[in-house]
C-alpha positions as MATLAB code, in Angstrom:
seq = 'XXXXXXXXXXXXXXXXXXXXXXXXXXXXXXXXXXXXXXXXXXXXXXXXXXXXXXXXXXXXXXXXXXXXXXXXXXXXXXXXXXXXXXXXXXX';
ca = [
     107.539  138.841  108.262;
     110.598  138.796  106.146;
     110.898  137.705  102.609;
     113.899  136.133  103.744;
     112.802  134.217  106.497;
     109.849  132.832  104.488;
     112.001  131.707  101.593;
     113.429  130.155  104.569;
     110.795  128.512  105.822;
     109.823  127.223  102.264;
     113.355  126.137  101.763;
     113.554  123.841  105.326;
     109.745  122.840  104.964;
     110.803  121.070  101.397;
     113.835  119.669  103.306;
     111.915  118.100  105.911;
     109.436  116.983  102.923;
     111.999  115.167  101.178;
     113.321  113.454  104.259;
     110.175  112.012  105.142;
     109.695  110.368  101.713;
     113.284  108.967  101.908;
     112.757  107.533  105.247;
     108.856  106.430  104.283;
     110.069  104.731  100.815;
     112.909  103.109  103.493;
     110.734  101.825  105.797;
     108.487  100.380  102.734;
     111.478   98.281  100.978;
     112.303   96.810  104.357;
     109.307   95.907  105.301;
     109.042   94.011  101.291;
     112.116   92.633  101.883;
     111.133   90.940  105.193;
     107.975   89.690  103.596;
     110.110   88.233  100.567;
     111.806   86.158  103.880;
     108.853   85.049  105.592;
     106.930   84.039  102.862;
     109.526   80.882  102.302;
     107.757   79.795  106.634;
     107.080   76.865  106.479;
     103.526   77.714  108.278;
     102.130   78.656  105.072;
     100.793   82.177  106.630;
     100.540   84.876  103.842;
     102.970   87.487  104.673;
     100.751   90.307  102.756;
      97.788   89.148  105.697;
      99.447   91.444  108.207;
     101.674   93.867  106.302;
      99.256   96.111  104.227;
      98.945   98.013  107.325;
     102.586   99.385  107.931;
     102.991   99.413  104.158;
      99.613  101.792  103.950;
     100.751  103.938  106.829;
     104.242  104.745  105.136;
     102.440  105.746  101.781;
      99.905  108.422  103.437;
     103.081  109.358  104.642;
     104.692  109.819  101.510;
     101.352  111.674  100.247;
     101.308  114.133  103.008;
     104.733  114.841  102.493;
     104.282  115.150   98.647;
     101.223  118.034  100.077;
     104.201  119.788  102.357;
     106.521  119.511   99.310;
     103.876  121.351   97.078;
     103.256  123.858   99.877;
     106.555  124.372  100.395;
     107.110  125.416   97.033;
     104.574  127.465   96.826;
     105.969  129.851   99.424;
     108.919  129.697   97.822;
     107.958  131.043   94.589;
     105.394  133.886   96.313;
     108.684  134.487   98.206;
     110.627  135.134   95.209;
     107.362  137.351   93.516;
     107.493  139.105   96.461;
     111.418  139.942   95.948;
     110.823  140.921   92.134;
     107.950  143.000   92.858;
     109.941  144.405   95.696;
     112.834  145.332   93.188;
     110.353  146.679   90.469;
     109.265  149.116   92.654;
     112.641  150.388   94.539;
     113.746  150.823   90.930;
];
């Protein structure tokens, strides 16, 4: 494997990291602004009844992505290690 495609991978893992917690917090303030409409229904049904499961999902989403984000830089950083250590010795 290369250093360079790892750094790479590391680079578009922490990408795709960051993405999902942009689109997970998104999907989390629409769903809180829809509840802050319904709860004015005239039913009287308690919008939080039915939402904490969407709103859960979306956070273990964030979490895992949080876990590829930390991964990701990890192999980044032994990436660049391997780089110095690579330079240390050619030198």
């Amino acid at each position: 494997m290369e250093i360079n495609s790892a750094f790479s991978s590391g680079v578009n893992s922490l990408n795709k990291a960051s993405q999902q917690i942009t689109e997970s917090s998104d999907r989390i303030a629409k769903q809180t602004t829809s509840n802050q409409n319904s709860a004015q229904n005239p039913e009287g049904v308690n919008p939080h009844s039915y939402v904490s499961g969407p709103v859960t999902t979306e956070l273990v989403n964030m979490k895992l992505a949080e876990i590829q984000a930390q991964s990701a830089a990890k192999v980044i950083t032994t990436a660049d290690d391997m780089v110095g250590s690579l330079i240390d010795v050619s030198v």
